[in-house]
GUKE-189443 format. One record per residue (C-alpha): x, y, z; residue in one letter. Coordinates in steps of 0.001 Angstrom, whole numbers, padded with zeros to 6 digits, always signed. Each point is the difference from the previous one (the first is absolute). Layout:
BEGIN
XYZA...
//
This chain:
BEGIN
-032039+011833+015448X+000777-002920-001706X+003537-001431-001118X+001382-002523-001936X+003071-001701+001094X+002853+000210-001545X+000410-002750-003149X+003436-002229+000640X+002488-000789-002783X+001145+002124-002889X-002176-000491-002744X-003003+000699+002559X+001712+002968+000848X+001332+001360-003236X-004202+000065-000994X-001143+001686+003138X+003123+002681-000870X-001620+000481-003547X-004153-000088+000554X+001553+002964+002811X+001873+001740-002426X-002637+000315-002691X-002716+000181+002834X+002078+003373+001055X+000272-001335+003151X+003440+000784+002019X+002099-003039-001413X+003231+000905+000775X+000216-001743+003567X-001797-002941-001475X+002656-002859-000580X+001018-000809-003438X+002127-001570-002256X+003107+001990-000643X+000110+001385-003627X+002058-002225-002088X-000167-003415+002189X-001789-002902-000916X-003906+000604-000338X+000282+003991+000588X-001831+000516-003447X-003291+001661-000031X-003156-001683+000759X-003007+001293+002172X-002163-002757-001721X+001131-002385+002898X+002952-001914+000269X+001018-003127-002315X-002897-002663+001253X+003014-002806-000585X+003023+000772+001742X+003855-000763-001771X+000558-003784-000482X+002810+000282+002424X+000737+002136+003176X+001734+003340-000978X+001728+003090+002272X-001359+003943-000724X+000568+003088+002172X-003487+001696+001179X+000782+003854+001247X-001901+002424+001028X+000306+004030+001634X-000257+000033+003407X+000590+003844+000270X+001954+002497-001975X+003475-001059+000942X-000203-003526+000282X-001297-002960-002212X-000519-003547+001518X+000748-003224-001634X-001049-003782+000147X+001114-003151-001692X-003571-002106-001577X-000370-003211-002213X-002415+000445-002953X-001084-003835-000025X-000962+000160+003612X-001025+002620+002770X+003567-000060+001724X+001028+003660+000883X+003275+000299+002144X+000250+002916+002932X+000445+003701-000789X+002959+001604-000196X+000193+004313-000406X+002715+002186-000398X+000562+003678-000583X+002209-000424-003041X-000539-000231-003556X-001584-004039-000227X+001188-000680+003434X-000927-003173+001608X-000808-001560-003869X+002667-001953-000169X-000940-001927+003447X-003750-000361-001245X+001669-001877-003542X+002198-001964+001893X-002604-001026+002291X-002435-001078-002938X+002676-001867-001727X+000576-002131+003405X-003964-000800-000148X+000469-000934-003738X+003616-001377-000741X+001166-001374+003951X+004001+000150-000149X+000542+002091-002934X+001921+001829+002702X+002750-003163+000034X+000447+000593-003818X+003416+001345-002068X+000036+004128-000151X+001694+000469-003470X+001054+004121-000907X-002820+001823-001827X-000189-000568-003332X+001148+003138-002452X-002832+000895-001530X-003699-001802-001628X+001596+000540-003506X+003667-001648+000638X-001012-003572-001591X+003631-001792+001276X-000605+001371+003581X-003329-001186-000375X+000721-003525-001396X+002702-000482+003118X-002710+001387+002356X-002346-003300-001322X+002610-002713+000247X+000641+000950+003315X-003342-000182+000379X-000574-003027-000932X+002944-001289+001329X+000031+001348+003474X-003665+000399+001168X-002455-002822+000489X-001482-001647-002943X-003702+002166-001493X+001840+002821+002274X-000366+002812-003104X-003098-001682-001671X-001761+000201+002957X+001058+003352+000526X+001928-000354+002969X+002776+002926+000939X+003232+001290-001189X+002046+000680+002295X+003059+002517-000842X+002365+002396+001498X-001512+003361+000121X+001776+003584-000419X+002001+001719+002616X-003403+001579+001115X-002834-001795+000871X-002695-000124-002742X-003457-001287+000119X-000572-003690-001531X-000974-000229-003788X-003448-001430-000349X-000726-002338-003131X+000165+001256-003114X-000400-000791-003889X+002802-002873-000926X+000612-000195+003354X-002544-001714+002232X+001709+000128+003469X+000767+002283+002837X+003849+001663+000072X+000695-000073+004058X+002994+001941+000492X+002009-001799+003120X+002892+001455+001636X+003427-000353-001968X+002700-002460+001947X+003543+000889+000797X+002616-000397-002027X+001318-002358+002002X-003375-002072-000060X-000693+000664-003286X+000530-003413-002519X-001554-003394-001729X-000899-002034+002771X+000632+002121+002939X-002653+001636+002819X-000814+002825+001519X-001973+000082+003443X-003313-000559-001818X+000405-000803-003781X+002212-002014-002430X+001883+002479-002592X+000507-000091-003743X+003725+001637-001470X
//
């Protein structure tokens, strides 16, 4: 029986999950890109022969059994794939495999301002605040090259917002400082913090 190894990086991977899927072949166990994150569209013609112009983070997933899905940070310019991480809950582990990719693509985004999450895509004075800090706050090219967001998430923990339209970044929700910590140009144990 012959076998071929496994193909490394995510656009490698995102065509071997598509040439199985139309071949009727058992695809869910193959790795993937997530639905949604960069480079998940559909293709079983191969995978883009030129890769991005510059190194960017997606999430590639895929079922390992009936209760639990596994999760890994990639690059789509390059083959870079971070560990696995699983978990029994509903995207468990997902938000590791981001954070991981983003440390491969953006090194020290970690060290940036957290700012609260902004109200809502449609709010255009929440959204003009959310680009002068922006600009401001994070390193110069930070949002034209696509680098993260970082904001306060809600009480419970929720999964990171891939890219979207008008809005060409990754949301990372970090944890929310103490009052006490909370203010312009104090700490916390790991980041800076905005209001």
């Amino acid at each position: 029986m012959i076998t071929t190894p496994e193909p490394q990086g995510a656009r490698a991977r995102q065509t071997r999950y598509f040439r199985a899927r139309n071949a009727g072949l058992r695809y869910l166990k193959v790795w993937h890109i997530e639905l949604g994150h960069p480079g998940g569209e559909y293709s079983d013609v191969g995978h883009h022969l030129t890769p991005p112009d510059r190194h960017e983070p997606t999430l590639l997933t895929r079922v390992l059994n009936e209760r639990t899905d596994e999760f890994r940070g990639a690059c789509l310019r390059c083959e870079w794939e971070g560990k696995p991480y699983a978990g029994t809950g509903w995207k468990e582990g997902a938000n590791e495999a981001i954070e991981e990719a983003h440390d491969h693509v953006f090194p020290g985004w970690r060290d940036l301002p957290a700012m609260p999450r902004p109200k809502g895509r449609w709010d255009m004075a929440d959204g003009q605040r959310l680009l002068h800090q922006i600009t401001r706050l994070y390193p110069e090219g930070w949002a034209e090259d696509g680098g993260p967001l970082l904001v306060w998430p809600a009480p419970r923990r929720e999964p990171h917002e891939p890219p979207r339209v008008n809005h060409a970044r990754y949301t990372i929700g970090v944890a929310r400082p103490a009052k006490n910590q909370a203010g312009p140009g104090t700490e916390t144990a790991e980041q800076k913090v905005l209001f």
